[in-house]
DOVEXMI-697988 format. One record per residue (C-alpha): z, y, x; residue number from 1; residue in three letters. Coordinates in Angstrom, 3 decimals, always signed. Last residue first. Layout:
<base zz="Z" yy="Y" xx="X" pos="NUM" code="ala"/>
...
END
This chain:
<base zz="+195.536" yy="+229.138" xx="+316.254" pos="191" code="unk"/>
<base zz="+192.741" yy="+228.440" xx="+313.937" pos="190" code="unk"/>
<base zz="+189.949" yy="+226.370" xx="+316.228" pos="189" code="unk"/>
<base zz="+186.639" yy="+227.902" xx="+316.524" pos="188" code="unk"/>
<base zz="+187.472" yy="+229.631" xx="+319.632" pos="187" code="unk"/>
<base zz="+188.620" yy="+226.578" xx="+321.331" pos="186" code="unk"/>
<base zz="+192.072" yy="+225.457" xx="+322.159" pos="185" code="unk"/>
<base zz="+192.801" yy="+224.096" xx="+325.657" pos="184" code="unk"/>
<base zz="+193.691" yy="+220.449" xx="+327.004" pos="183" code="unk"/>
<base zz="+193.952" yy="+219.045" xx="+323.698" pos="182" code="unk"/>
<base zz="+195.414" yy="+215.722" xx="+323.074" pos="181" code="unk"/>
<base zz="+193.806" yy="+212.444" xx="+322.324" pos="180" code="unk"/>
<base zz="+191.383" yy="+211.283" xx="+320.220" pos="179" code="unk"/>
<base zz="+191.141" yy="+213.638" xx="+317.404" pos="178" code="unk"/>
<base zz="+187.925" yy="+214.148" xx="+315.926" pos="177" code="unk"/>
<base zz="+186.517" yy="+217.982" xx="+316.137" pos="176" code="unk"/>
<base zz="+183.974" yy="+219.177" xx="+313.757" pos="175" code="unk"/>
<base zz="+181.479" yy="+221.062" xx="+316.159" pos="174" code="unk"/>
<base zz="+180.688" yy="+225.223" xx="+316.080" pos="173" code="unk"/>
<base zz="+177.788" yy="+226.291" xx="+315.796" pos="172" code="unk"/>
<base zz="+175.822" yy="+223.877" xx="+313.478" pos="171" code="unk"/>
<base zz="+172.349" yy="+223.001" xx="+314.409" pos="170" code="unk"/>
<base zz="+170.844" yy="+220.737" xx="+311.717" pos="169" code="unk"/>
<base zz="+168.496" yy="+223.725" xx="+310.694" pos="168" code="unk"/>
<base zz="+166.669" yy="+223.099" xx="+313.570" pos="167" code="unk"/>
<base zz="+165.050" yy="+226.795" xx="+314.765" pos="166" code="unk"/>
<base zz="+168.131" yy="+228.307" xx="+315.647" pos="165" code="unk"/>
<base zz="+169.573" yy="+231.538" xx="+314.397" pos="164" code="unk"/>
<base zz="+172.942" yy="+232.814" xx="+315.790" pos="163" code="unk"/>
<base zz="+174.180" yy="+235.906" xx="+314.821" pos="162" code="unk"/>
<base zz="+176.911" yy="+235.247" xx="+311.901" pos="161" code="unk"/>
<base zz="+179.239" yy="+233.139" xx="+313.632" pos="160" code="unk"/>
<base zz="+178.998" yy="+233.518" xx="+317.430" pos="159" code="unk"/>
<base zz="+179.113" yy="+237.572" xx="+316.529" pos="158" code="unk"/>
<base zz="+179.062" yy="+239.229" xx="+320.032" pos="157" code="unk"/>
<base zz="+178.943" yy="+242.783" xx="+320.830" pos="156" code="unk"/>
<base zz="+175.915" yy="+244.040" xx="+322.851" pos="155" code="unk"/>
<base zz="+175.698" yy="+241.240" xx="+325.546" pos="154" code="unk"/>
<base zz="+176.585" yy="+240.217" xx="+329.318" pos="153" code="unk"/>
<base zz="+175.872" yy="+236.621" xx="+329.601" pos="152" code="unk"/>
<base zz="+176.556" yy="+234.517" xx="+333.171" pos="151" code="unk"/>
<base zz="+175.495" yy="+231.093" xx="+334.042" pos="150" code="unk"/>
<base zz="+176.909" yy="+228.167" xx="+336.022" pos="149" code="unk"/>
<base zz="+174.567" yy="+225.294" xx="+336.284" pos="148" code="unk"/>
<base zz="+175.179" yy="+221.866" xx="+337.366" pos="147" code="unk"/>
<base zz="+172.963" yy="+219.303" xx="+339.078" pos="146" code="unk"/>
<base zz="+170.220" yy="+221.653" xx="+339.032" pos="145" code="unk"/>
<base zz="+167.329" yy="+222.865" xx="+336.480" pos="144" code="unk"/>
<base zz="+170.247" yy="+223.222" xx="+333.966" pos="143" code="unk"/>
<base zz="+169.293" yy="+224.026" xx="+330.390" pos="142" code="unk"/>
<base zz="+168.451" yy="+226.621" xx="+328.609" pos="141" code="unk"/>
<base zz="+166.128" yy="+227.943" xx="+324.694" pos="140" code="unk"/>
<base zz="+165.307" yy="+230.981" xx="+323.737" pos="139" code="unk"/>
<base zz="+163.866" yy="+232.797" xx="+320.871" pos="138" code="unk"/>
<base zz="+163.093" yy="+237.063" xx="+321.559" pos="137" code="unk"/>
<base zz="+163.804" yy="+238.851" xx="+317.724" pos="136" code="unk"/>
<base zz="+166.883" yy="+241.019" xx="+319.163" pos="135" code="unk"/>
<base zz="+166.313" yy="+241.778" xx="+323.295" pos="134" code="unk"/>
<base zz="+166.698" yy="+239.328" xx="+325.788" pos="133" code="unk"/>
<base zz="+167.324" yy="+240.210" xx="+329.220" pos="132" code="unk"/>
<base zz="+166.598" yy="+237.701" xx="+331.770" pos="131" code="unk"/>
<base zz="+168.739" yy="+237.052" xx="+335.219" pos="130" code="unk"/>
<base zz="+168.265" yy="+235.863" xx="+338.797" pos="129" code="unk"/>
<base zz="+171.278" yy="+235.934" xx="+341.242" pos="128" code="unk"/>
<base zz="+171.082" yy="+231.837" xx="+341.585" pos="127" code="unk"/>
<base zz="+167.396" yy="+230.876" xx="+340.885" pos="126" code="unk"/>
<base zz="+165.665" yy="+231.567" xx="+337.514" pos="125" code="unk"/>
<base zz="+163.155" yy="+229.417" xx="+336.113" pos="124" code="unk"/>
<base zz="+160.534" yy="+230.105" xx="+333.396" pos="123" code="unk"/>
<base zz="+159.242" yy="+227.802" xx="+330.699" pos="122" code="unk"/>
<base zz="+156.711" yy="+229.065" xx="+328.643" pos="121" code="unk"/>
<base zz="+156.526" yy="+228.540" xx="+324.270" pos="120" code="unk"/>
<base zz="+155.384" yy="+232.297" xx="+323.854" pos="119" code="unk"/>
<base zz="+153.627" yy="+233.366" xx="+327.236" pos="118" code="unk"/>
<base zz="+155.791" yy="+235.777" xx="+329.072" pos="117" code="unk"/>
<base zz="+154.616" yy="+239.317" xx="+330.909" pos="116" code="unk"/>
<base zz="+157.101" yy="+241.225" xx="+333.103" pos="115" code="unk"/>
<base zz="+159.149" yy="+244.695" xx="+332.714" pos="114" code="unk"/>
<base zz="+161.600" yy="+244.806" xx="+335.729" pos="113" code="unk"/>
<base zz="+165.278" yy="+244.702" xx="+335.890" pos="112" code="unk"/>
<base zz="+165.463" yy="+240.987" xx="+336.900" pos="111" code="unk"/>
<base zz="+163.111" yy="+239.935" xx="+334.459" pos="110" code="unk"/>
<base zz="+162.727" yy="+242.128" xx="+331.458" pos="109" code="unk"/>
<base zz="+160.967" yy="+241.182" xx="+329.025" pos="108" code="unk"/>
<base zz="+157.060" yy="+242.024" xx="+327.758" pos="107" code="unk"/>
<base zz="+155.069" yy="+239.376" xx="+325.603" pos="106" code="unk"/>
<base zz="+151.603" yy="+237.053" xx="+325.807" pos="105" code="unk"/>
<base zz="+150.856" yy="+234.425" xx="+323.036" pos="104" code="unk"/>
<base zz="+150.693" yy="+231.369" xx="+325.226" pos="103" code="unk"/>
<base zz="+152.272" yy="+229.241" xx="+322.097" pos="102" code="unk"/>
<base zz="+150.941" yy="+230.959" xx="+318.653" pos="101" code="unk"/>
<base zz="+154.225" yy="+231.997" xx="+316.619" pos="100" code="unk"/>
<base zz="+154.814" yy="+230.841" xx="+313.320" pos="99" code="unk"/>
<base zz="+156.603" yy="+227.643" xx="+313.918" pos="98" code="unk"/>
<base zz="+158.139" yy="+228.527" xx="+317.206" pos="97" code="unk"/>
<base zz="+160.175" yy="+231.796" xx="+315.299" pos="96" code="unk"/>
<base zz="+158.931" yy="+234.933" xx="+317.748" pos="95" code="unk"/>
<base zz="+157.957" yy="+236.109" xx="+320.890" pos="94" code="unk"/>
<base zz="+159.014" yy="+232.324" xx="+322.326" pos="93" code="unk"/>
<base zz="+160.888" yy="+231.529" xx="+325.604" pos="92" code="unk"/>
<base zz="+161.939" yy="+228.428" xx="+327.415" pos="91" code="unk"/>
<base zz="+164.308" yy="+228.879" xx="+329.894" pos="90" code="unk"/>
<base zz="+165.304" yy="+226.804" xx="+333.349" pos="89" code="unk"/>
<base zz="+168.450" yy="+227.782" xx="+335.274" pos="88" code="unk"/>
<base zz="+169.007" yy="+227.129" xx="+338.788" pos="87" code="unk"/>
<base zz="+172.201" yy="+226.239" xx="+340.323" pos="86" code="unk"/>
<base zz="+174.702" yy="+229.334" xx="+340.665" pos="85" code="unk"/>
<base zz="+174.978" yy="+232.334" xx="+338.815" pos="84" code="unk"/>
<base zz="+171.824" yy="+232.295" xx="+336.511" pos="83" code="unk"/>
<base zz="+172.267" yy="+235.554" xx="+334.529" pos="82" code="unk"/>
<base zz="+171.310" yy="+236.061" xx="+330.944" pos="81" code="unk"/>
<base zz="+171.344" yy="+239.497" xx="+329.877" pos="80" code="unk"/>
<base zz="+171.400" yy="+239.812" xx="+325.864" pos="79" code="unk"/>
<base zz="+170.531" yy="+242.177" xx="+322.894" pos="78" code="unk"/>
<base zz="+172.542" yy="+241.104" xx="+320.274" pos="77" code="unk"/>
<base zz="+171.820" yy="+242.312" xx="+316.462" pos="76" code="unk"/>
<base zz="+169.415" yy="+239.682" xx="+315.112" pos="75" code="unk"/>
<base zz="+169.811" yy="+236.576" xx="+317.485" pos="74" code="unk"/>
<base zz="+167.837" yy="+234.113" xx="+318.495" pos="73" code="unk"/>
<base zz="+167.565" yy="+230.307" xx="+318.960" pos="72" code="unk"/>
<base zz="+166.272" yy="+227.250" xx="+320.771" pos="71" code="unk"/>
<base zz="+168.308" yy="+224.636" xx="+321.796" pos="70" code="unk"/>
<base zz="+171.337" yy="+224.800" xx="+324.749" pos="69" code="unk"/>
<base zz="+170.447" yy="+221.590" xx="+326.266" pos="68" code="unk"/>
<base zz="+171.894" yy="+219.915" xx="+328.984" pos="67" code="unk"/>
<base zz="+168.282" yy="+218.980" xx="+331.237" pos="66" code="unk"/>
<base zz="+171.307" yy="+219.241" xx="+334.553" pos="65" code="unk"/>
<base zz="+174.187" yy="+220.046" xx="+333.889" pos="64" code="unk"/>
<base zz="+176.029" yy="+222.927" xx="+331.693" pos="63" code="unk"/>
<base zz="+178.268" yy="+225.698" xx="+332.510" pos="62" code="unk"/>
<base zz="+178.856" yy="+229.259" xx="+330.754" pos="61" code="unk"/>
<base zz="+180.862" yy="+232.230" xx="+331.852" pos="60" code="unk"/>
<base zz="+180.323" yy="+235.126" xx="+329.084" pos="59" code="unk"/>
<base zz="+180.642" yy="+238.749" xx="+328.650" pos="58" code="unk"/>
<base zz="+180.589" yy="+241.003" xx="+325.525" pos="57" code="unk"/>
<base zz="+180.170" yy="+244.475" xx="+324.264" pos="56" code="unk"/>
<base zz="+180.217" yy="+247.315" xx="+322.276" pos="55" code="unk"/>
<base zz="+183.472" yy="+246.161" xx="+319.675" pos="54" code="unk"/>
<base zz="+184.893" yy="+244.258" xx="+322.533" pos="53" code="unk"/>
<base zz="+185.096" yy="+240.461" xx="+323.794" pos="52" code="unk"/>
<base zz="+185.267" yy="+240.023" xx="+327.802" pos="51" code="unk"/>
<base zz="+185.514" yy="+236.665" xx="+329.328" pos="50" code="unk"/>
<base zz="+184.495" yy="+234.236" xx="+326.352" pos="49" code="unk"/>
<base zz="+184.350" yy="+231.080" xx="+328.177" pos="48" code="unk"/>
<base zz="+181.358" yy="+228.508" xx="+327.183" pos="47" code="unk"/>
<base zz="+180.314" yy="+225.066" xx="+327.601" pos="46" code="unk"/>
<base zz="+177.304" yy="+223.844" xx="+326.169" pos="45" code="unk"/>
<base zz="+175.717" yy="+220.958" xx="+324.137" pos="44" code="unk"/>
<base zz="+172.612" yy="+219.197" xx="+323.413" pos="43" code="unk"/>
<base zz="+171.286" yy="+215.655" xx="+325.673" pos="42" code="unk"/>
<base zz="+175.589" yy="+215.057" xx="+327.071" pos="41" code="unk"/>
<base zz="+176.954" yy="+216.552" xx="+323.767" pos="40" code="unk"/>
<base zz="+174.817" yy="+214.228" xx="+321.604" pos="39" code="unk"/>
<base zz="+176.734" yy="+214.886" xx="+318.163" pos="38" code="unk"/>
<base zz="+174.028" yy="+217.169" xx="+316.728" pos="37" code="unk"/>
<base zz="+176.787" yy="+219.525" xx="+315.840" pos="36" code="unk"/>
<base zz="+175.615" yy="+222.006" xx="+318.170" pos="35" code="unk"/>
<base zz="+177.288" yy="+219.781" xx="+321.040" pos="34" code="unk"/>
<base zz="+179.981" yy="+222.818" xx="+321.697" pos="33" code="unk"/>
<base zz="+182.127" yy="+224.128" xx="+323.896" pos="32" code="unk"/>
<base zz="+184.236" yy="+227.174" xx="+323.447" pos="31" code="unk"/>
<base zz="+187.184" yy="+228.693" xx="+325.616" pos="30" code="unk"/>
<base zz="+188.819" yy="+231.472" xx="+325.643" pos="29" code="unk"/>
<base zz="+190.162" yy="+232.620" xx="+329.222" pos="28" code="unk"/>
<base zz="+194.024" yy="+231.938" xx="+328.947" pos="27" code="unk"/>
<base zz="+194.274" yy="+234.341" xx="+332.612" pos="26" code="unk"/>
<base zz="+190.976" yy="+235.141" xx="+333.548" pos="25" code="unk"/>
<base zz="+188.630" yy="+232.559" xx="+335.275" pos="24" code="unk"/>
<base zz="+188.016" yy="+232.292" xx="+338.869" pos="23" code="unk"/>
<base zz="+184.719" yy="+231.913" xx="+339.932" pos="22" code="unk"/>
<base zz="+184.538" yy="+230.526" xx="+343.610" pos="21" code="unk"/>
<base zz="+182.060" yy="+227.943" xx="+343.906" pos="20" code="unk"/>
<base zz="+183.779" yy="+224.501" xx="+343.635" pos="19" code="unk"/>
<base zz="+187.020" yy="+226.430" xx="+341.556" pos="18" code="unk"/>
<base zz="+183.735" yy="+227.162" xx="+338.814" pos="17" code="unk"/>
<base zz="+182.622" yy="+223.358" xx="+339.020" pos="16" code="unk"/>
<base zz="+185.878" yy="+222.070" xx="+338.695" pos="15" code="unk"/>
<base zz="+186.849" yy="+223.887" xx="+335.558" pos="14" code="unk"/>
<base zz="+183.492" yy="+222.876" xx="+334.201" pos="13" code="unk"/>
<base zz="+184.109" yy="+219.161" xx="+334.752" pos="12" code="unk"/>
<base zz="+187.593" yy="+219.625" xx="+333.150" pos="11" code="unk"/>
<base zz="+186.785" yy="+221.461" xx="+330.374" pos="10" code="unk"/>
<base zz="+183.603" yy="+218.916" xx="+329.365" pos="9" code="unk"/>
<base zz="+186.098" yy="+216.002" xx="+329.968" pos="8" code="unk"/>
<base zz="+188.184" yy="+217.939" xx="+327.816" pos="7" code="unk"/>
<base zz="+185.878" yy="+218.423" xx="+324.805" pos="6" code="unk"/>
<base zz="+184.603" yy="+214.594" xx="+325.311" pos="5" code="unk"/>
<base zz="+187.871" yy="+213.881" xx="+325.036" pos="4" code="unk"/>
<base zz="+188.240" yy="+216.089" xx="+321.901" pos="3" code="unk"/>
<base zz="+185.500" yy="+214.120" xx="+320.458" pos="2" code="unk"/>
<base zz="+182.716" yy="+215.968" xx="+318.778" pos="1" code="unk"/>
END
């Protein structure tokens, strides 16, 4: 990935959060990412680490509209995701795509309360609306809206070791090429 396509990215989300009122910590910690698919504007994600603890973790992430965050799951982190503003489309599977039945029926939690999900459905959450994900469930997001701020609040976190997606060309964390100078340093970068 580009770092000005890494800034750009920072800038546009900065923007959007001053736009509607979120104000970021002081030297919030920032991550973006195309997946390592090098299509940032089709697959990619921008991401603030707000709160980082041994229990627990919180997240401010932006994307636009069809920006896609691609389907994954995690082993340890159970997981509220919270559309903030915009709307928020998901796509949700029981289990791995490839050996799960689509329309097989399973329980989450939609804003507090126990619903039922077909495997391979797309829900949408307005602004206030939130998921929670427990270990196993795959998901997939992307902006139904213009621009999409969302909100995580998660066991603890492990970016590196607790992410499983279903395309094995999915890397984490992007290779960075050096096109001009960085406007903040990423997570993945050694400081």
């Amino acid at each position: 990935m580009k770092r000005s396509e890494i800034n750009r990215a920072c800038r546009e989300a900065k923007a959007c959060f001053e736009k509607n009122n979120w104000q970021l910590p002081p030297e919030p910690r920032w991550d973006i990412s195309d997946f390592g698919l090098g299509e940032f504007e089709k697959t990619g994600l921008v991401l603030i680490n707000l709160a980082e603890e041994a229990e627990y973790c919180e997240k401010l992430m932006y994307c636009r509209k069809n920006q896609v965050t691609p389907l994954h799951m995690h082993v340890k982190k159970k997981e509220d995701i919270i559309c903030r503003q915009g709307q928020l489309a998901m796509e949700l599977w029981a289990g791995h795509p490839e050996k799960t039945a689509k329309g097989i029926s399973f329980a989450l939690k939609r804003n507090g309360k126990e619903v039922a999900v077909r495997s391979g459905a797309v829900i949408e959450l307005e602004a206030g609306e939130r998921v929670t994900l427990i270990p196993g469930i795959y998901h997939a997001f992307w902006g139904a809206s213009d621009e999409c701020v969302i909100g995580e609040v998660s066991t603890a976190n492990d970016d590196t070791n607790d992410n499983f997606f279903v395309n094995p060309e999915i890397g984490r964390y992007p290779g960075i090429e050096e096109d001009e100078r960085p406007l903040v340093r990423l997570v993945s970068e050694k400081q």
